[in-house]
Backbone as CSV, one residue per row, in Angstrom:
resi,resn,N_x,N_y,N_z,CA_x,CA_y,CA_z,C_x,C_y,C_z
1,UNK,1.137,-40.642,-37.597,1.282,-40.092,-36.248,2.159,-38.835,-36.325
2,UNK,1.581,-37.941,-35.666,2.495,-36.654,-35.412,3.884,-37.015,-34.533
3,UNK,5.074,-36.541,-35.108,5.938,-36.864,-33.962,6.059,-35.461,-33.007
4,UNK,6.312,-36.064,-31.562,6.188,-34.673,-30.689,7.101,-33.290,-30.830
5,UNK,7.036,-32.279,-30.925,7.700,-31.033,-31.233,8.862,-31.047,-30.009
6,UNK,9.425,-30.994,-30.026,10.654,-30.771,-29.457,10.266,-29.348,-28.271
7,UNK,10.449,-29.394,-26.920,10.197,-27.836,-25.833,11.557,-27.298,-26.099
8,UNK,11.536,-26.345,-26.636,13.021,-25.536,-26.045,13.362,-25.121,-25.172
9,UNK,13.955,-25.025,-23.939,13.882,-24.477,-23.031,14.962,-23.464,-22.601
10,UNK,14.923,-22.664,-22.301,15.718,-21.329,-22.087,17.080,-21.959,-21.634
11,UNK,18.404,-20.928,-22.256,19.763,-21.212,-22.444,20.734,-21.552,-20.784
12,UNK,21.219,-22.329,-20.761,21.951,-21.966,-19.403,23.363,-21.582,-19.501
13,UNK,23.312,-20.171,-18.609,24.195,-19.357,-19.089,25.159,-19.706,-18.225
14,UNK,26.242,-19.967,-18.225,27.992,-20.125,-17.926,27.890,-19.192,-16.422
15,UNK,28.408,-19.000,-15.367,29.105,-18.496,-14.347,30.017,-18.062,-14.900
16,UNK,30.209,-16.098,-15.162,31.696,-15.565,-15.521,32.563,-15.919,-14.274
17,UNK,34.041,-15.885,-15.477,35.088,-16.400,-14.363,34.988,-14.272,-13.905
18,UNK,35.205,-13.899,-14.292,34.971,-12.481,-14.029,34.340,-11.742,-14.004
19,UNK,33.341,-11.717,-13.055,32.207,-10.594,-13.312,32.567,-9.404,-13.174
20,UNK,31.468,-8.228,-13.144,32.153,-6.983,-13.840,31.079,-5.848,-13.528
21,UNK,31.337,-4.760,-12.765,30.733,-3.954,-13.005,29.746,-3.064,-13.812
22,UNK,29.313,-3.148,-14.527,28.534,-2.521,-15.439,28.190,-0.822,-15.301
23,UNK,27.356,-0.760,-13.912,27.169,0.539,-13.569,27.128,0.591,-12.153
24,UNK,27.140,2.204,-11.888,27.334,2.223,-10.838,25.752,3.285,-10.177
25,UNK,25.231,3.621,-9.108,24.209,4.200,-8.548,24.401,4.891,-7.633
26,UNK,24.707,6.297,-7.717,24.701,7.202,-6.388,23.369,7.556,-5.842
27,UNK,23.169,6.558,-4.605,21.287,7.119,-4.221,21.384,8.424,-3.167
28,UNK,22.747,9.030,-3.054,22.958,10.028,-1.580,21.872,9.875,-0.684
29,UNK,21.773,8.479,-0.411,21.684,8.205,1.669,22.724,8.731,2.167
30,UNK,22.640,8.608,3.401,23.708,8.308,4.206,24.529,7.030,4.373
31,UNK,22.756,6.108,4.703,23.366,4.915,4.642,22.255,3.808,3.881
32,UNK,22.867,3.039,3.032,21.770,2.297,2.184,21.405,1.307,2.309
33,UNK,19.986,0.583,2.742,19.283,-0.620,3.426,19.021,-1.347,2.447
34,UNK,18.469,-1.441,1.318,17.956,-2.052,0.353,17.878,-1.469,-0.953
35,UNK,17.922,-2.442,-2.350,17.534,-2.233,-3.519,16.385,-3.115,-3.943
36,UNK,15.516,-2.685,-4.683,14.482,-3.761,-5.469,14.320,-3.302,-6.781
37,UNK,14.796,-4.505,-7.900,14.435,-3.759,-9.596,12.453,-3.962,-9.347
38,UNK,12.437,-2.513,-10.253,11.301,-2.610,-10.590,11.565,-2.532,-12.368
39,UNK,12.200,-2.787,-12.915,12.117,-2.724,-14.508,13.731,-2.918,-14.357
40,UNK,13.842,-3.132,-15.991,15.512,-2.976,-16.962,16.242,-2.217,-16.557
41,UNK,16.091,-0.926,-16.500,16.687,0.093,-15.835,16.444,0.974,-14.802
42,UNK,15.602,0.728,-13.864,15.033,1.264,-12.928,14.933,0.318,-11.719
43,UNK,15.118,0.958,-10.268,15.426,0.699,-9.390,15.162,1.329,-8.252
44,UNK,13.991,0.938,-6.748,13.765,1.254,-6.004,14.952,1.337,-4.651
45,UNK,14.820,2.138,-3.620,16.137,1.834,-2.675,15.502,2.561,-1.493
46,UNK,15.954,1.735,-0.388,15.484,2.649,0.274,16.626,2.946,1.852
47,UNK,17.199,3.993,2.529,18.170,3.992,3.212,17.781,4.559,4.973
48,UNK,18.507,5.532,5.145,18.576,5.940,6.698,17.493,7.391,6.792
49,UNK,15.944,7.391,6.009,15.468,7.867,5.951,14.027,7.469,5.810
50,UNK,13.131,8.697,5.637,11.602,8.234,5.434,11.365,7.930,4.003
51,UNK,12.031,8.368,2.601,12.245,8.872,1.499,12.391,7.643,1.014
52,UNK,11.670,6.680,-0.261,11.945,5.609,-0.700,12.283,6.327,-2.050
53,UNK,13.694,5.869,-3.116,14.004,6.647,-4.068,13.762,5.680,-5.540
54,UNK,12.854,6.313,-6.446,13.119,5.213,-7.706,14.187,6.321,-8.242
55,UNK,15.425,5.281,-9.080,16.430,5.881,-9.869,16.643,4.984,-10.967
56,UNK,17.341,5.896,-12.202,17.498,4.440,-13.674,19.091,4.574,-13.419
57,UNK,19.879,4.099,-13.964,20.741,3.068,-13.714,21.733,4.116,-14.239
58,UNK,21.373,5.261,-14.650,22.305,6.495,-14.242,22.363,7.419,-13.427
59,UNK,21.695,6.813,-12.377,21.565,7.324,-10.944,20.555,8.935,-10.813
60,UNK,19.977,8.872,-11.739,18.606,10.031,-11.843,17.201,9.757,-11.229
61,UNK,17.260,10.949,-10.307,15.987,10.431,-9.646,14.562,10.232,-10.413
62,UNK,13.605,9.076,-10.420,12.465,9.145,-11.497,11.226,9.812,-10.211
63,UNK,11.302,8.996,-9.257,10.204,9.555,-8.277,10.581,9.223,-6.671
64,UNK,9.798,9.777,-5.563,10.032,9.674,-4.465,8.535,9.060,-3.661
65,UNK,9.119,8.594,-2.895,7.803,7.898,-2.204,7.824,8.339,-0.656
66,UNK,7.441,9.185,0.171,7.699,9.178,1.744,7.034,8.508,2.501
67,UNK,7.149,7.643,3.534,6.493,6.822,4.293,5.194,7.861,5.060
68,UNK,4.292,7.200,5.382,3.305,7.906,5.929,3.177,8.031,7.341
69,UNK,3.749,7.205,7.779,4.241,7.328,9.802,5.723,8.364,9.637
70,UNK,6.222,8.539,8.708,7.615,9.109,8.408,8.672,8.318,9.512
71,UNK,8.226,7.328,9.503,9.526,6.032,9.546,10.294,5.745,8.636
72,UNK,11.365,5.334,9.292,12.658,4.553,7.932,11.624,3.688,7.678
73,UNK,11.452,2.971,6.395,11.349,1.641,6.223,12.335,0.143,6.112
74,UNK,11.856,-0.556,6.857,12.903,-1.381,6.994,13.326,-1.924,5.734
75,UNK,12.521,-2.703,5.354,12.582,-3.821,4.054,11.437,-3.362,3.069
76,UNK,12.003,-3.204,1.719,11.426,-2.804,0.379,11.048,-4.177,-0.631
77,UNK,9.910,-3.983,-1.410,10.291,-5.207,-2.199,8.848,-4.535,-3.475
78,UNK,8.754,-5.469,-4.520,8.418,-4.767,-5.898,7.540,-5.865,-6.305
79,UNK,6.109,-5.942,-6.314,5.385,-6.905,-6.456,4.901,-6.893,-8.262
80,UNK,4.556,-8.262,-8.561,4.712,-8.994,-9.813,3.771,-7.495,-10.529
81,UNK,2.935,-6.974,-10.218,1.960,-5.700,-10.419,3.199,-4.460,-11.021
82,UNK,4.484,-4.669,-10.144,4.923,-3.594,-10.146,4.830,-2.142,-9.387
83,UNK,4.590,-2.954,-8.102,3.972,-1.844,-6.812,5.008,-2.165,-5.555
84,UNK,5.124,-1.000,-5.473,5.758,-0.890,-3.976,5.554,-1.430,-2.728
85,UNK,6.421,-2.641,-1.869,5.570,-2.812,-1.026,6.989,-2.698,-0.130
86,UNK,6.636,-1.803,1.562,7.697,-1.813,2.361,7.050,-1.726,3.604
87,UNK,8.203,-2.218,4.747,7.873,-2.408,5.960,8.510,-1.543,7.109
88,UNK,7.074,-1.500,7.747,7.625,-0.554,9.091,7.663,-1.064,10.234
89,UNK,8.501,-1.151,11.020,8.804,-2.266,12.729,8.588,-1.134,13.483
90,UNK,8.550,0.052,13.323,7.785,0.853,14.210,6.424,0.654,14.862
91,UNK,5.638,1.250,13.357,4.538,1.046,13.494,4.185,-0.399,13.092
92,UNK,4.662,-1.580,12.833,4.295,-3.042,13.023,3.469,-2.982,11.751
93,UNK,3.718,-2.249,10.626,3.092,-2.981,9.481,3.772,-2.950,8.022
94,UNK,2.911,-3.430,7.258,3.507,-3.616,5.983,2.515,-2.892,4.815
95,UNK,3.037,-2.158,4.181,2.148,-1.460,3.115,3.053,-1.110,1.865
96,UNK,1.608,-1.046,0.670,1.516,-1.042,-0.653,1.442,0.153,-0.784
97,UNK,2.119,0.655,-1.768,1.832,1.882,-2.565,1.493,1.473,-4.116
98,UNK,0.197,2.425,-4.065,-0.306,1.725,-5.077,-1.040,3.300,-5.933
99,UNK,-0.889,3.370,-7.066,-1.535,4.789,-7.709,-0.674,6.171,-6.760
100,UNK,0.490,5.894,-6.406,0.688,6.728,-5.570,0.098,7.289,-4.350
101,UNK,-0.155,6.314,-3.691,-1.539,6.357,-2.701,-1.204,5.174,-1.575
102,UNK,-0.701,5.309,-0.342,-0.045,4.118,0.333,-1.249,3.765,1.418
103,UNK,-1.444,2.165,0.964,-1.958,1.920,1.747,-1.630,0.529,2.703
104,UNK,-2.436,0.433,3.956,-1.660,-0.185,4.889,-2.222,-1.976,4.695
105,UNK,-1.482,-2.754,4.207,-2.057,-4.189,4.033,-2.182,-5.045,5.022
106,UNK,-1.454,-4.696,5.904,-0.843,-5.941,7.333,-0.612,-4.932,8.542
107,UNK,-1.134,-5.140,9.250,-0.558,-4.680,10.799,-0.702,-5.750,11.985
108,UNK,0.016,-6.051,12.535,0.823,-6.505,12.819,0.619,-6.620,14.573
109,UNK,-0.096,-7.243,15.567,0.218,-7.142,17.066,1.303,-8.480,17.936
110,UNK,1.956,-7.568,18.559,2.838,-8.951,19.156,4.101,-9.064,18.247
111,UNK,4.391,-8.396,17.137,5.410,-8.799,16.304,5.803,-7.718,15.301
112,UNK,6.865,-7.470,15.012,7.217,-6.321,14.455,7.963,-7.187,12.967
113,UNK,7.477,-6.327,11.699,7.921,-6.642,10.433,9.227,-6.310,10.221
114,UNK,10.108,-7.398,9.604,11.360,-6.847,8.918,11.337,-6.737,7.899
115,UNK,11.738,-8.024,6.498,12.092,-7.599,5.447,10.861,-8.346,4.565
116,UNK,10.694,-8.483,3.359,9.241,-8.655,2.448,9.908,-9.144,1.305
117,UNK,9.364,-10.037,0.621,9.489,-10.217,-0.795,7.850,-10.801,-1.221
118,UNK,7.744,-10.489,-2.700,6.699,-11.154,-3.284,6.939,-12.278,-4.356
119,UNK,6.304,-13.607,-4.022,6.167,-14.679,-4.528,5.842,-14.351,-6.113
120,UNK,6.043,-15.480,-6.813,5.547,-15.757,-8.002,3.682,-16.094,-8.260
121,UNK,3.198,-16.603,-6.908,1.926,-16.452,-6.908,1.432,-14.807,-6.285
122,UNK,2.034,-14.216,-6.200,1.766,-12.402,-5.604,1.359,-12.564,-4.165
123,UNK,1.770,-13.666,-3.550,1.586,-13.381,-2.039,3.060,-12.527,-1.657
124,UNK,3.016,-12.426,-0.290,4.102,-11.332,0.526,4.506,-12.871,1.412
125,UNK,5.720,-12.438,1.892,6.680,-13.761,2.605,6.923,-12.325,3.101
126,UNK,6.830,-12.407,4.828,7.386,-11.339,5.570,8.024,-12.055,6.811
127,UNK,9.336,-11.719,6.921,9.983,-12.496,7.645,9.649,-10.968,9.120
128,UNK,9.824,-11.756,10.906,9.124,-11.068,11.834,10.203,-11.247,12.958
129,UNK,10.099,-10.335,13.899,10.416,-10.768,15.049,9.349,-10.290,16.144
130,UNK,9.404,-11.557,17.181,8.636,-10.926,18.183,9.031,-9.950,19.391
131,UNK,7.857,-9.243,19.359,7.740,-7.814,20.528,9.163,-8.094,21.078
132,UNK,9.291,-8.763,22.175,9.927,-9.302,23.167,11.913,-9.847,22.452
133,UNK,11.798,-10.024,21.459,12.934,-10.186,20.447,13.294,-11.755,20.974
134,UNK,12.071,-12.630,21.494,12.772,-13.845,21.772,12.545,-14.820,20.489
135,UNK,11.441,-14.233,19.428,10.841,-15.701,18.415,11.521,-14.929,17.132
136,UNK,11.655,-15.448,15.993,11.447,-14.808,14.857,10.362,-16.329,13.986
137,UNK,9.897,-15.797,13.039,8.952,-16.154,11.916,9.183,-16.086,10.625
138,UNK,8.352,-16.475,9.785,7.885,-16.041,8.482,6.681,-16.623,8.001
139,UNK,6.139,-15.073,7.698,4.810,-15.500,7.277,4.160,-15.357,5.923
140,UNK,3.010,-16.156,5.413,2.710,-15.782,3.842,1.612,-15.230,4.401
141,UNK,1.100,-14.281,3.702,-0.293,-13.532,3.114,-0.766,-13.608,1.670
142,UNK,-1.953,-13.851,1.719,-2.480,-13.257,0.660,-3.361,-12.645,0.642
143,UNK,-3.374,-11.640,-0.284,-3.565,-9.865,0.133,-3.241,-9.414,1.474
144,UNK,-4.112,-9.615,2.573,-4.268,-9.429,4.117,-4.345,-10.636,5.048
145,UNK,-4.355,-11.821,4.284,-4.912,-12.896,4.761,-3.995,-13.451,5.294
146,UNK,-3.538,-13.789,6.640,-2.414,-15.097,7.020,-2.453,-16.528,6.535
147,UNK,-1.589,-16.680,5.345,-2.316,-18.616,5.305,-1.374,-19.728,5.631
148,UNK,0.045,-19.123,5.699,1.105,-19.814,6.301,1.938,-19.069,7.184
149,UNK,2.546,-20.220,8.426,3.634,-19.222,8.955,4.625,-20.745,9.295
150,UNK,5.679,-20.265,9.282,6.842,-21.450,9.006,7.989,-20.639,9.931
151,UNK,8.248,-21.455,11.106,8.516,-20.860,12.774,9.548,-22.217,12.957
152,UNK,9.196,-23.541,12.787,9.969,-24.243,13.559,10.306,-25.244,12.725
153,UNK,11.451,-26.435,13.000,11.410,-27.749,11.766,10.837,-28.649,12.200
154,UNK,10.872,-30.027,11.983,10.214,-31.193,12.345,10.456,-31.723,13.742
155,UNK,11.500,-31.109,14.230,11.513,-31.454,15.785,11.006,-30.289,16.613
156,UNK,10.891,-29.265,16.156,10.358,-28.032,16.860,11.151,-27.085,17.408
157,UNK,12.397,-27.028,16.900,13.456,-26.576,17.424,13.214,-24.931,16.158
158,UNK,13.638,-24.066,16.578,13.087,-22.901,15.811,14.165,-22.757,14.467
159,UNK,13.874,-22.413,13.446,14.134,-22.197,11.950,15.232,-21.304,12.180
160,UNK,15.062,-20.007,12.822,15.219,-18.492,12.920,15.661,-18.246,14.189
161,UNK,17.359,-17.672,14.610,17.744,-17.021,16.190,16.967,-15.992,16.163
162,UNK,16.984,-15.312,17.435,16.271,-14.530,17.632,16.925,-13.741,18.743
163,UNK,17.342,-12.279,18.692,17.913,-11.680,20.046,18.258,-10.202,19.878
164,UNK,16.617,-9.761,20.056,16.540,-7.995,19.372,16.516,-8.384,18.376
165,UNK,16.245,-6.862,17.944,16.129,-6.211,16.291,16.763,-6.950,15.490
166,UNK,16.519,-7.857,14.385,17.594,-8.670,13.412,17.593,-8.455,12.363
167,UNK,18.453,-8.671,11.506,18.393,-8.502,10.212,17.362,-9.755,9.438
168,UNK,16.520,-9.774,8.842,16.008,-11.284,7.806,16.041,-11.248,7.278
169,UNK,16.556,-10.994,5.785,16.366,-10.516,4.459,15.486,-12.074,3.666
170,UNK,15.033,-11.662,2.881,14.067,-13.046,2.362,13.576,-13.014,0.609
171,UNK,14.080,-14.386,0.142,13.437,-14.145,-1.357,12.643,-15.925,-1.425
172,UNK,12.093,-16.024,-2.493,11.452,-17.038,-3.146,12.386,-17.443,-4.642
173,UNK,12.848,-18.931,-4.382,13.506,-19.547,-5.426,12.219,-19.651,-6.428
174,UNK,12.742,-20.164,-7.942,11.888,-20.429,-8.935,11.832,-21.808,-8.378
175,UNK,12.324,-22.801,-7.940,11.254,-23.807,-7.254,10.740,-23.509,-6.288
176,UNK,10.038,-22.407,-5.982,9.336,-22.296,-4.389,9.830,-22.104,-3.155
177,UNK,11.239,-22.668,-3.180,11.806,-22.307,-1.692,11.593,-20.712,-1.517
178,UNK,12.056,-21.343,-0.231,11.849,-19.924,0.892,13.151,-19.611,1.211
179,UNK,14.049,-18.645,1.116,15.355,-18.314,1.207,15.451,-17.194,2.688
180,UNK,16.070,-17.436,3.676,16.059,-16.213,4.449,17.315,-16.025,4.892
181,UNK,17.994,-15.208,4.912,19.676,-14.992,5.317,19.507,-14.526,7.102
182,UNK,19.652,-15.494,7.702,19.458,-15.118,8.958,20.688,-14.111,9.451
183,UNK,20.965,-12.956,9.726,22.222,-12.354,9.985,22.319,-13.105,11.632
184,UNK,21.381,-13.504,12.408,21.590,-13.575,13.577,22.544,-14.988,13.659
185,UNK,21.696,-16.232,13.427,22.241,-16.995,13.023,23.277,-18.008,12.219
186,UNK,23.724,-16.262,11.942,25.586,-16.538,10.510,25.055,-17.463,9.802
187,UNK,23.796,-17.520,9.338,23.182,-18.554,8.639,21.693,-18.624,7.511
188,UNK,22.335,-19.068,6.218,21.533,-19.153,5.403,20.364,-20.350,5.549
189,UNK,18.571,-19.963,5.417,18.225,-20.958,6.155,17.004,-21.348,4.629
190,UNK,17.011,-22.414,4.158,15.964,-22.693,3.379,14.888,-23.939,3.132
191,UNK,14.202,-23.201,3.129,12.746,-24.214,3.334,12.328,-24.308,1.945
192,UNK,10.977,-25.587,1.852,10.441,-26.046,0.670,9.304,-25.142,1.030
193,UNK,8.238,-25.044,-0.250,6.794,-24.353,-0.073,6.043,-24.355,1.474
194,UNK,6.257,-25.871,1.953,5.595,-26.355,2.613,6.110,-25.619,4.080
195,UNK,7.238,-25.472,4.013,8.027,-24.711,4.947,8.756,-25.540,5.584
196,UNK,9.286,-26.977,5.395,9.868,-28.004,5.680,11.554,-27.505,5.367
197,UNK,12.264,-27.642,6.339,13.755,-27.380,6.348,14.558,-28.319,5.146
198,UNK,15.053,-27.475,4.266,16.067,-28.198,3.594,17.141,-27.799,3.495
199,UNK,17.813,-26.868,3.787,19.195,-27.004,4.272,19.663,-25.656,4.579
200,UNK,20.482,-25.988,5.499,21.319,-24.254,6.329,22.525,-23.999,5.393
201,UNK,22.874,-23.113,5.197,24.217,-22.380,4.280,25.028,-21.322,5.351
202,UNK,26.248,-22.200,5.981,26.897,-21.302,6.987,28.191,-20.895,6.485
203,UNK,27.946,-20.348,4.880,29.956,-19.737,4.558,30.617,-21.429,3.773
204,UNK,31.639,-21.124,3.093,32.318,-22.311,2.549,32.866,-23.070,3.206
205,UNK,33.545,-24.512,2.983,33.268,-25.156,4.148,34.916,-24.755,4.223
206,UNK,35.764,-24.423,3.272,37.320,-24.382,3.351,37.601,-22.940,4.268
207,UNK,36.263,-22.243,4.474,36.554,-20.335,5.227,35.911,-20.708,6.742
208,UNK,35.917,-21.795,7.033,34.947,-22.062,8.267,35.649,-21.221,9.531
209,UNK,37.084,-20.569,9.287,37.325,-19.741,10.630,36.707,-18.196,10.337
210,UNK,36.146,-17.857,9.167,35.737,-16.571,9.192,34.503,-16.639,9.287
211,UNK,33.811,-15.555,9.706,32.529,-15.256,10.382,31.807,-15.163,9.499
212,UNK,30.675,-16.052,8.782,29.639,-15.366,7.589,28.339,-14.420,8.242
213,UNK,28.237,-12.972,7.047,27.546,-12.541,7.951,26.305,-12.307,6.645
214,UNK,25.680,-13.082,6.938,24.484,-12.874,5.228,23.710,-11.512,5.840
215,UNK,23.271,-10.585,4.536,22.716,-9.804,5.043,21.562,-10.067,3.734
216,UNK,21.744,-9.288,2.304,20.618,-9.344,1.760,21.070,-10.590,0.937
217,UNK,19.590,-11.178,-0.060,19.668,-12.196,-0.709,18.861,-12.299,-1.660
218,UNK,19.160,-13.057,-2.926,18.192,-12.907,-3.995,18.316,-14.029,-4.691
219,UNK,17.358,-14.334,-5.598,18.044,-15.813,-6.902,17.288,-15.020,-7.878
220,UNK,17.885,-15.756,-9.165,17.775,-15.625,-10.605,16.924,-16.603,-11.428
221,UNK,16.967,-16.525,-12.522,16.163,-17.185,-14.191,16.469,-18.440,-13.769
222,UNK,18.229,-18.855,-12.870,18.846,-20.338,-12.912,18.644,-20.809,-11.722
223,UNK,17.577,-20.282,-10.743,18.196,-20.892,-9.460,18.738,-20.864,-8.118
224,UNK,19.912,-19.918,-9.012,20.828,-19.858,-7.813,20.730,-18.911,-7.298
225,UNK,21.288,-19.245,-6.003,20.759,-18.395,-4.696,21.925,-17.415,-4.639
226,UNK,21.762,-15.885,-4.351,23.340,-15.186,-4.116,23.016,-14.159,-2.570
227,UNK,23.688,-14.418,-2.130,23.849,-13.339,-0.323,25.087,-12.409,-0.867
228,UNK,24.520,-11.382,-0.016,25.784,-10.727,0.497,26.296,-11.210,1.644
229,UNK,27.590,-11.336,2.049,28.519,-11.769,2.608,29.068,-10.512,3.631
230,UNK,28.518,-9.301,4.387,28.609,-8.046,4.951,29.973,-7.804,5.050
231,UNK,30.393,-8.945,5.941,31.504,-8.623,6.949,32.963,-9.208,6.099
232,UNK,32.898,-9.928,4.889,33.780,-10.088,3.902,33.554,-9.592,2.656
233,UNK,32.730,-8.630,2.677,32.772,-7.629,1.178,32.341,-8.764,-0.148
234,UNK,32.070,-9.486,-0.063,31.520,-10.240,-1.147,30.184,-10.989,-0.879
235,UNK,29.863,-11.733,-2.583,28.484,-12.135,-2.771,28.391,-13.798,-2.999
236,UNK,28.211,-14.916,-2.363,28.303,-16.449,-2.670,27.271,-16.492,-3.473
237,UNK,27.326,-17.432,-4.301,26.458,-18.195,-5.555,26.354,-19.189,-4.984
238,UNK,25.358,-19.618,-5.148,25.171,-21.203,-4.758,23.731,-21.709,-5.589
239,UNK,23.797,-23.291,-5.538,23.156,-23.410,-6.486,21.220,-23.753,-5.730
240,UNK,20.570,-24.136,-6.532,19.519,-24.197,-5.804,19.275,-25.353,-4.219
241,UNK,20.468,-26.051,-4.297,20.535,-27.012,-3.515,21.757,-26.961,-2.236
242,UNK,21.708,-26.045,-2.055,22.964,-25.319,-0.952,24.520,-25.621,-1.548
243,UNK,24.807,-26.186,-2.613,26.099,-26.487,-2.908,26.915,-25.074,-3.267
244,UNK,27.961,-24.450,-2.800,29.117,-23.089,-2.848,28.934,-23.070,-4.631
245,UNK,29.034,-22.454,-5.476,29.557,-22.133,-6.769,30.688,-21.618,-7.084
246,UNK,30.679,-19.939,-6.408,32.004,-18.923,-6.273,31.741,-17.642,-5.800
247,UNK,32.823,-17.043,-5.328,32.175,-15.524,-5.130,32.103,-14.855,-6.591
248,UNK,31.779,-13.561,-5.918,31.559,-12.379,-6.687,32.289,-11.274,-5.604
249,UNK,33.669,-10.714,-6.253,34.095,-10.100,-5.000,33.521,-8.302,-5.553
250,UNK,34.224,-7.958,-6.770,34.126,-6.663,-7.385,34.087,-5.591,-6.531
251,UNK,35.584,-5.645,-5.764,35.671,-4.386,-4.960,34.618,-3.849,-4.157
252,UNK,33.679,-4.693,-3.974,32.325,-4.332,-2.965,32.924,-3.823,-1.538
253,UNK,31.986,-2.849,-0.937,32.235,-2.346,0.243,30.669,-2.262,1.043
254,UNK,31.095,-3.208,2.213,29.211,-3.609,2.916,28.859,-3.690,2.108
255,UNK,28.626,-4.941,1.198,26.986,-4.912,0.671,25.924,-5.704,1.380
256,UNK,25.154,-5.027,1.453,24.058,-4.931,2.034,22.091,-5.575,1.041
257,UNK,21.818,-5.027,0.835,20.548,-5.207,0.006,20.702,-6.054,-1.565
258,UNK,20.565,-6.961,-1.946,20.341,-7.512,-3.383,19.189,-7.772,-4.104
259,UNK,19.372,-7.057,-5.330,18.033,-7.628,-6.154,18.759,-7.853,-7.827
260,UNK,17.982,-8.980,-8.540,18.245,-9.689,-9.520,16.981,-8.747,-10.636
261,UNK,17.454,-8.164,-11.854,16.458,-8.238,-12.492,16.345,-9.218,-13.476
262,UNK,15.414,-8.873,-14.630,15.050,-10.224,-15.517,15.917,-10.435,-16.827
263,UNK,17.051,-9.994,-16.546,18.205,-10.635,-16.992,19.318,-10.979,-16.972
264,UNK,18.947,-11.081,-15.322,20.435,-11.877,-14.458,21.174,-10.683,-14.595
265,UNK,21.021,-9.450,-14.085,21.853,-8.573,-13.493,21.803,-8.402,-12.407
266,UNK,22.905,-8.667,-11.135,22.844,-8.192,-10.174,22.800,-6.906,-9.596
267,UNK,21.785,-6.405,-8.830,22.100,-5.040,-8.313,22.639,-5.168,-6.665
268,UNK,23.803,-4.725,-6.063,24.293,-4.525,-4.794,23.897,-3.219,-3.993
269,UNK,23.551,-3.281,-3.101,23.223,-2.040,-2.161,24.530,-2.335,-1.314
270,UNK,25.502,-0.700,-1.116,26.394,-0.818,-0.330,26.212,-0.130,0.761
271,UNK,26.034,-0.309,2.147,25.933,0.212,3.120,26.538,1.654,3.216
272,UNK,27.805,1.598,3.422,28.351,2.836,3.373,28.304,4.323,2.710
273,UNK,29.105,3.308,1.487,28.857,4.292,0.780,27.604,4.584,-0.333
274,UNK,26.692,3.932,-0.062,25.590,4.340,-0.406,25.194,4.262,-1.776
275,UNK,25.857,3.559,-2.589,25.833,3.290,-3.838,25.231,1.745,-4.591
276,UNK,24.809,1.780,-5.210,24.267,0.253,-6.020,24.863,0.097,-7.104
277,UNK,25.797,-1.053,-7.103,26.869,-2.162,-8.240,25.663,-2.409,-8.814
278,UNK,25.685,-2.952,-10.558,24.930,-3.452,-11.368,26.071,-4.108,-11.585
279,UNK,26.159,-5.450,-11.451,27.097,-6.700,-11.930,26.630,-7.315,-12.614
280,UNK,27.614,-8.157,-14.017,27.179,-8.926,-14.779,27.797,-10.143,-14.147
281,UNK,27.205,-11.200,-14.156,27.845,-12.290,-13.435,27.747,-13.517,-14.331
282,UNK,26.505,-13.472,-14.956,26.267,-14.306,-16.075,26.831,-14.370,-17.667
């Protein structure tokens, strides 16, 4: 009898007690909404303009993308292809740039798009609010197609506040959850595939007099889930199961937008001053 080969399975790397700057990203916005890695050293962003900027990680511009309504775009995100995909709440849709050539995938009546991420199966998770700013959503597509939307929990009570224009920022765990940093709701909100509620993340339970204000959010190779924290200059770790880990403070100022590339480097988008942290955390 053969005996069975042993799976190796990829290393689990330690939580630094000190994480650390690595590099730093001058994108000269004014003001900066989002980052998405599209590679090792390269990095999409997009701020208080029509102008979406790729830069490598010495802050050199590689290319420019301008929206085609010449709207800000709200929410940016970098599909498994390696294509641009961002959203406009103006004009109520969501589009691909693709061959350098933007085209429009989703539009949108009754509900205006916020922020986008793409799944591990290459669908879009676009988190929404309605016209009226009383509902918010999230919906899956594939390609153009609506095939899920995940609005309320098992009692029917809604997932998502809702009151005007909101922030949603949204990623997909490597088990499938659905991650959305509700800014309205001072509340981290996460669902299974199915879109079934598994647990809210409102700040540590020992900081419960300070205000959490999640803005962007991302997970990694391990899991864990990391927000920016707006209104306290830092980033929570937590693990795939809502449990606190630690911050990540590193002199951050607003951060705003997060993206993880594929080797557990954090990238920070800072509101203000307009710059993107590359943190090692791992």
């Amino acid at each position: 009898m053969k005996s069975a080969e042993a799976v190796s399975s990829p290393p689990i790397n330690p939580l630094l007690d000190e994480p650390r700057v690595t590099a730093t990203i001058n994108t000269e916005y004014r003001k900066l909404y989002s980052v998405s890695c599209l590679s090792e050293d390269q990095v999409w962003t997009c701020g208080n303009n029509n102008i979406m900027k790729l830069l490598n990680h010495q802050g050199n511009l590689q290319t420019t993308m301008q929206t085609d309504s010449e709207n800000e775009p709200w929410g940016i995100a970098v599909t498994r292809d390696g294509e641009l995909v961002y959203t406009d709440t103006i004009d109520k849709t969501v589009n691909l740039v693709k061959n350098e050539q933007i085209e429009t995938v989703i539009t949108l009546q009754g509900w205006q798009p916020l922020n986008v991420c793409s799944t591990v199966s290459d669908d879009l998770l676009v988190t929404m609010i309605s016209d009226d700013g009383k509902e918010s959503k999230v919906v899956r597509y594939s390609d153009s197609t609506e095939i899920q939307t995940i609005q309320f929990d098992d009692q029917g009570r809604p997932l998502y506040l809702s009151d005007g224009l909101s922030y949603k920022y949204i990623t997909e765990n490597k088990n499938l959850d659905i991650c959305v940093a509700d800014r309205k709701g001072n509340a981290v909100v996460v669902v299974n595939q199915s879109g079934k509620l598994r647990f809210r993340y409102t700040g540590h339970p020992s900081n419960s007099e300070e205000s959490f204000t999640p803005l962007g959010i991302t997970t990694d190779s391990q899991s864990h889930i990391l927000i920016a924290d707006h209104g306290n200059q830092r980033i929570h770790i937590l693990d795939q199961d809502g449990q606190f880990l630690r911050y990540i403070h590193c002199d951050l100022e607003c951060p705003y937008g997060l993206c993880v590339d594929i080797r557990d480097n954090l990238f920070v988008a800072e509101l203000l001053t307009a710059k993107v942290k590359k943190i090692q955390y791992l």
